[in-house]
N, C-alpha and C positions, 0 to 999 in steps of 0.2 A: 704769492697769489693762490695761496688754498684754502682760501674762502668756502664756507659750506654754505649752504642752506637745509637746516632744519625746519620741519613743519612746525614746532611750535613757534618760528619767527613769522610766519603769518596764522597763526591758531592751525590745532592739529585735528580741530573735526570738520569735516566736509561736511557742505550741503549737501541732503541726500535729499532728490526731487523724486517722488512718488509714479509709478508708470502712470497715473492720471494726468500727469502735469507737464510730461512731457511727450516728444512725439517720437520717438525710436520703438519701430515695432517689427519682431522678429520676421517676420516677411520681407523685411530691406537687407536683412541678414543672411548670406548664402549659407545654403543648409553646408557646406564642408564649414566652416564655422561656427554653427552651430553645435555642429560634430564634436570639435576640439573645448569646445566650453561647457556642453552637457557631460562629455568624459571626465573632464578636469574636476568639475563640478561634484560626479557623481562617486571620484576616487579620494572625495575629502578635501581636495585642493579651493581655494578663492580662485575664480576664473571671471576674469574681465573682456569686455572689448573696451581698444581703446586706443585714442588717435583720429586720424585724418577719417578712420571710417567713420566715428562716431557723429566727427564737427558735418562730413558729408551727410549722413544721413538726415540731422536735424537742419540741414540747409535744402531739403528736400533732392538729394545728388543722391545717382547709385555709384558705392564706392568699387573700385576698382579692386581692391587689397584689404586685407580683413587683416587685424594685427589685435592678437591676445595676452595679456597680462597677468600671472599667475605668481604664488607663491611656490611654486611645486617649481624645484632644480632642474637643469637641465638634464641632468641622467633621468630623474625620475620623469618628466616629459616624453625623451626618448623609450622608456619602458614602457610608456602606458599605452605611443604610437609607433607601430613595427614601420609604416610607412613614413618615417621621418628621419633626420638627419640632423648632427649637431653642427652650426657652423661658426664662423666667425676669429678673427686671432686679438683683437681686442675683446670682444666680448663673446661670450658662448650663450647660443640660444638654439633653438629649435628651429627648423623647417618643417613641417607636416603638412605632406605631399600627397593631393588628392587628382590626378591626372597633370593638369596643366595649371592646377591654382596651389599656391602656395600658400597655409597658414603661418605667419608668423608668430613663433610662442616666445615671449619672452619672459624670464624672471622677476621678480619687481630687484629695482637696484635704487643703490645708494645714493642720499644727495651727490647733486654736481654729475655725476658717469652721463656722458652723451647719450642719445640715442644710439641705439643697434643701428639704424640707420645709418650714422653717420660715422662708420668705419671707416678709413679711408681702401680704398681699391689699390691693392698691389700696381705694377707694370702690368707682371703679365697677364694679370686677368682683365685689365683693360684689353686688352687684344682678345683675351676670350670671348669677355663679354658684348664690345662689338661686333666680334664674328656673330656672335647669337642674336642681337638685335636686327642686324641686316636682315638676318634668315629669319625673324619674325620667333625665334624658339624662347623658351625661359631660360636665363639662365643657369648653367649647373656653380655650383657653389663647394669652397674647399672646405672640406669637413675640421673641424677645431682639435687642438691639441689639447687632449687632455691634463697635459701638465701647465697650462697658459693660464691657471687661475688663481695668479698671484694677486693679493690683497690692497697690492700698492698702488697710492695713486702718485701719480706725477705731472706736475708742471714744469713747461721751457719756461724761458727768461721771460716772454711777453704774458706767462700766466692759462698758455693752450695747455691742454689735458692734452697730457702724451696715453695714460695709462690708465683705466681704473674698473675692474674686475669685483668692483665688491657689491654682495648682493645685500638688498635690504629690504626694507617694509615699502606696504602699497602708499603708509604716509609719507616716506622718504621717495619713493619712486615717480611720487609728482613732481619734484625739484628737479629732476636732473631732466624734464623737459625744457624744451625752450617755450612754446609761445602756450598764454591762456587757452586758447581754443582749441591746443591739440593733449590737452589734459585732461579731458573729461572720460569718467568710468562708468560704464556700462555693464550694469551687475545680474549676469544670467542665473542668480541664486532667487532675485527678487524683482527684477528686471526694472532698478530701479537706476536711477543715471546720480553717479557722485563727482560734487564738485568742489573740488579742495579751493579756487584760484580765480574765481568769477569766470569763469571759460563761456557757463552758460549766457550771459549779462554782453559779454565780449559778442559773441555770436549774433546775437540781437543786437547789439550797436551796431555790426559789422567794423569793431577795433581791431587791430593786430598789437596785442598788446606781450614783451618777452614776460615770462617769471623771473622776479630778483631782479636784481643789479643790472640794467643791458651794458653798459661799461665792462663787468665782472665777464658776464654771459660770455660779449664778444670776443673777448680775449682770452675766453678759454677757448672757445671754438671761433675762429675768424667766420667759417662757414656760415655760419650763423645770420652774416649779413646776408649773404647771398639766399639763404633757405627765409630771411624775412622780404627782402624784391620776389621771389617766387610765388611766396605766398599772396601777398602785395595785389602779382601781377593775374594770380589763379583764380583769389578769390572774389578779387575790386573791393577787399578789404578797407580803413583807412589806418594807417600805420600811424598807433600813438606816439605823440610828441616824443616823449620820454625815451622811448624803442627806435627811433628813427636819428636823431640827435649826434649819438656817440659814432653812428657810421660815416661820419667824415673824416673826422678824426682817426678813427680807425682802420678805414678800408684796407691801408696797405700793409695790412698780419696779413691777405689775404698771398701774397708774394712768399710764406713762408708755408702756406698750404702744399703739401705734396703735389702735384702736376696730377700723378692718376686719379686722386679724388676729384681735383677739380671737373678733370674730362666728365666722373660721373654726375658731378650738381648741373653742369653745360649741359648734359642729354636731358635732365630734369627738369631746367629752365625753359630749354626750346623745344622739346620732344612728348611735350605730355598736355597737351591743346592750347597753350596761352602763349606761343612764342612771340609774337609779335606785340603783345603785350609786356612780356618780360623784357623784348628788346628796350624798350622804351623807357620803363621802371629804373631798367639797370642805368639807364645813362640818365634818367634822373637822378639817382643816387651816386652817382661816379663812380660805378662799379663796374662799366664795361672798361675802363680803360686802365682797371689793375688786371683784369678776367682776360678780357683780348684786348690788348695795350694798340697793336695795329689794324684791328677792326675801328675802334674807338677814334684814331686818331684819322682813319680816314675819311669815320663821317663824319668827325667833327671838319674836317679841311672842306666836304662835300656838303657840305649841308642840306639835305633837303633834295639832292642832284637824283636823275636819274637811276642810276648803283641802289642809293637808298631805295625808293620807289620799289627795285626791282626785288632786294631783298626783302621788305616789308610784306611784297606780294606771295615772296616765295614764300615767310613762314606764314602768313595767312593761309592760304593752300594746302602746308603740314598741317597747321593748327583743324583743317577742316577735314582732313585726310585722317587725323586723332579721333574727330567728333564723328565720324563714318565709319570708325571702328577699322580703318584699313589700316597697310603697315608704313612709318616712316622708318628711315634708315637716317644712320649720323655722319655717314658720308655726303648723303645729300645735304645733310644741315650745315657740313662745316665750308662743301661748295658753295651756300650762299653766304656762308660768314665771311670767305674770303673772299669771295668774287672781286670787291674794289681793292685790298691788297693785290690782286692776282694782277688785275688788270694794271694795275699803277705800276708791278714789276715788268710784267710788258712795255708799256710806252714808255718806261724809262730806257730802252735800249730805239736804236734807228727806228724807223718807221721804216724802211724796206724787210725788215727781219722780224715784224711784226706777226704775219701769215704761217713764221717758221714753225712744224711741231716742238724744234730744239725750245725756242726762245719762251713757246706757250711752259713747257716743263720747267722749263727754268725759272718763271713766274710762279710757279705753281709751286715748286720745292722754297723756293724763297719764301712763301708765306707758309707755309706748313711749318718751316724749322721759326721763325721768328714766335707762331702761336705755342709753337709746343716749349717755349719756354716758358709758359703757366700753365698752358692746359696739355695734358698728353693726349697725341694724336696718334693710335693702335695705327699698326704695320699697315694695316687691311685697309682701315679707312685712309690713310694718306694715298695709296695705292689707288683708291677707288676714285678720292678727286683730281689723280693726275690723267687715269684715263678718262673719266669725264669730259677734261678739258681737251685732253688732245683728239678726242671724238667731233670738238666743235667746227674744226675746219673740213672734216673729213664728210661729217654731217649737212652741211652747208653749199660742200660742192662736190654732191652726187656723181660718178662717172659709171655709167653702164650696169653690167652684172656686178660690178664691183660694190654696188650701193646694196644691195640686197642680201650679201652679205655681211654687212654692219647688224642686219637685224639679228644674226646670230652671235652678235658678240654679248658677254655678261653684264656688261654695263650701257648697251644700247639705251635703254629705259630710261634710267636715270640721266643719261646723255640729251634723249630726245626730251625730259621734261625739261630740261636746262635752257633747252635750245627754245622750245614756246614761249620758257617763261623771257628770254631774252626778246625773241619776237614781238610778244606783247608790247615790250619799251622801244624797241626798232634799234634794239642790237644785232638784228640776225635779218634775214626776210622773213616776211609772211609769206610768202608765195611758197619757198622751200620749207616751212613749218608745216602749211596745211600739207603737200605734197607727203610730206613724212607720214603724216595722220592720216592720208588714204590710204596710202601704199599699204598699211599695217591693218588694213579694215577687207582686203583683197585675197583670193584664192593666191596659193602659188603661183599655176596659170596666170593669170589675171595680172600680178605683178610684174613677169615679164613684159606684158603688154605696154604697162602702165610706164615704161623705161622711154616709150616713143612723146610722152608727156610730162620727160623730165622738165623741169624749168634751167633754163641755161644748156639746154643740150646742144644750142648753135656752139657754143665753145664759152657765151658771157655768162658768168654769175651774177643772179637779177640782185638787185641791189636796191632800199627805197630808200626815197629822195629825204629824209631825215634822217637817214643811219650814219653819215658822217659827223653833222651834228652831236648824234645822241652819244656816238664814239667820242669826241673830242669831250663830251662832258663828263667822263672817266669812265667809261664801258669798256670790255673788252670788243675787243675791233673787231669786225667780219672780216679775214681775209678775202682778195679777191686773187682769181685767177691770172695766170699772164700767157698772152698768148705770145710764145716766143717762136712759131713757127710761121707766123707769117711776117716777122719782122724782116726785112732785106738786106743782105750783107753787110749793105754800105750805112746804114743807118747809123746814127750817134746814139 
């Protein structure tokens, strides 16, 4: 399967559309961008924008990430910027580092070579990189080996690009993207926009259409399907016949994907405004159930139940929490991924050991280790949705000074959003939900106070008249309290 694609197999001259005729104008452009293509520009080099900012800007979207494409090497890039870094172990490219915004500089490369993007992620920098997501930082990134840039390419058995380091022309460097619309170049010499692939025609149809063979495509990168449900789900794209087709057939190369890349397409999918969209896409296409085999298989048994409901609410809420510019975290995300495994490893044990923290843990590492055998789930985040979940009983039934101290635990937040969102569907109380949201709106003082207004403080945990229902429909259950000290000796 080493298949190429040369430019002259769809003709080697691009459409080149005039800045009259199109609408990309240097004002959608962040000036550190602009930075890195006037330099590039000005030291003799071909300097592009090009990618998702480009398809964003002509779709009238402010892009988030600016990514440039040059014939100038990776050393000579790093020479030309002191604040930049070279990184990557499949491919070497630039970082050029303007505070908190990252330009990406990349070389043009050879038909077929992936995206820079689509590296896959070590282990441990998935754990890095979580750590940094939670804490809302950029990630830091591991600088490249300078001796890594062997000329080889290589193919496994199914035809994945294991390896391919070879740099080429800007006519070769449109092949080894994947979709029409993330092809398009953006020329700060004339600032005129080139279109090798109909990207432009694409955009205006709103098609998601691959380059080449999507048969070929997907089975050099499995990922591929997934990065076309994203798109799919980001853009409200329609996915051409031809590009959508082979992903049945195909879905399960995605089972031979490393686990820590996966993790990073998951934060991709659900983390960046469209999750609840993506949800959806994916189990259109049967892709949730190669992705999270036991997400998948829960709703498929749930259909439509409660659980669903509750997680569709929950990424809606991320997704608007993206759109407000605030921060999601992928512990919160993977807490609603599992929630109906969690809760299905709970009532599989007695109903009296339901309320246990042992039993909620045990629910909890059960679906953790089952997900992390596609997708890797970093130290920190599996850590973060066990206390989550064990915060839910503790959260629920409030006792004294003792509750006021939850508010200084690190995961309170993420606990109490848990707990609303449970509320909202009558897995929890409202009455202890709202009490939580005042308590936290209160002087110090004031909070003391507020202990004489606990709800349940005669010794009952208030409970509403649909939460056993909503429970028996696969929710995790509110534990309730026992009052074991007014029971009498003799009682059975």
């Amino acid at each position: 399967m080493n298949d190429t694609y040369s430019a002259a197999e769809f003709g080697s001259a691009p459409r080149i559309i005039a800045r009259a005729d199109h609408n990309i104008s240097r004002s959608s452009v962040s000036n550190s961008a602009l930075r890195v293509l006037y330099r590039l520009k000005d030291a003799g080099f071909q300097a592009f924008l090009v990618g998702g900012c480009v398809r964003d800007i002509m779709l009238g979207r402010h892009p988030k990430d600016f990514d440039v494409a040059t014939n100038a090497l990776p050393d000579q890039v790093r020479s030309l910027f002191r604040n930049s870094r070279l990184v990557g172990r499949r491919f070497r490219l630039a970082h050029v580092v303007f505070g908190r915004e990252i330009i990406e500089v990349a070389t043009f490369r050879a038909a077929n070579a992936p995206s820079p993007s689509e590296e896959p992620v070590a282990e441990a920098d998935a754990d890095a990189e979580a750590d940094e997501a939670e804490e809302g930082r950029v990630p830091e990134f591991e600088e490249a080996d300078p001796a890594a840039g062997s000329r080889d390419r290589v193919h496994d058995t199914h035809g994945r690009l294991l390896r391919d380091n070879v740099y080429g022309t800007l006519e070769e460097d449109v092949w080894r993207r994947d979709f029409t619309v993330n092809a398009l170049y953006y020329s700060i010499a004339d600032f005129s926009l080139w279109d090798f692939v109909g990207g432009a025609e694409d955009i205006a149809a709103q098609r998601l259409r691959l380059i080449g063979d999507p048969e070929i495509r997907y089975r050099e990168d499995p990922v591929r399907m997934l990065r076309a449900a994203r798109f799919e789900a980001k853009l409200g794209f329609t996915l051409e016949a031809s590009t959508a087709a082979p992903i049945e057939s195909l879905r399960h190369l995605l089972a031979g994907v490393p686990p820590p890349r996966l993790f990073d397409e998951t934060l991709k999918l659900f983390l960046t405004g469209h999750g609840e969209r993506s949800l959806l896409v994916l189990r259109q296409r049967a892709l949730l159930e190669v992705l999270l085999p036991s997400v998948d298989r829960y709703l498929s048994k749930h259909e439509g139940n409660v659980v669903e409901q509750l997680l569709r609410q929950g990424l809606r809420n991320s997704d608007a929490r993206v759109g407000a510019d605030k921060p999601v975290t992928p512990t919160y995300l993977f807490a609603l991924l599992l929630y109906g495994p969690i809760a299905e490893g709970i009532e599989a044990l007695p109903p009296q050991r339901w309320h246990e923290a042992g039993t909620i843990l045990e629910g909890c590492d059960r679906a953790l280790r089952e997900a992390s055998r596609r997708v890797t789930i970093p130290r920190r985040v599996a850590l973060g949705v066990r206390e989550m979940y064990a915060l839910q009983p503790r959260l629920e039934q409030p006792r004294g000074k003792r509750a006021l101290r939850l508010l200084e635990q690190p995961r309170f937040r993420a606990a109490y959003d848990l707990l609303i969102l449970r509320a909202q569907f009558g897995l929890a109380s409202s009455e202890i939900a709202a009490w939580w949201t005042r308590l936290q709106e209160l002087s110090p003082e004031e909070r003391l106070k507020s202990l004489d207004a606990l709800p349940g403080a005669s010794g009952h945990a208030p409970r509403d008249a649909d939460q056993a229902a909503s429970a028996a429909a696969g929710g995790l259950r509110t534990p309730h309290r026992r009052r074991r000290r007014r029971r009498s000796p003799g009682s059975a």
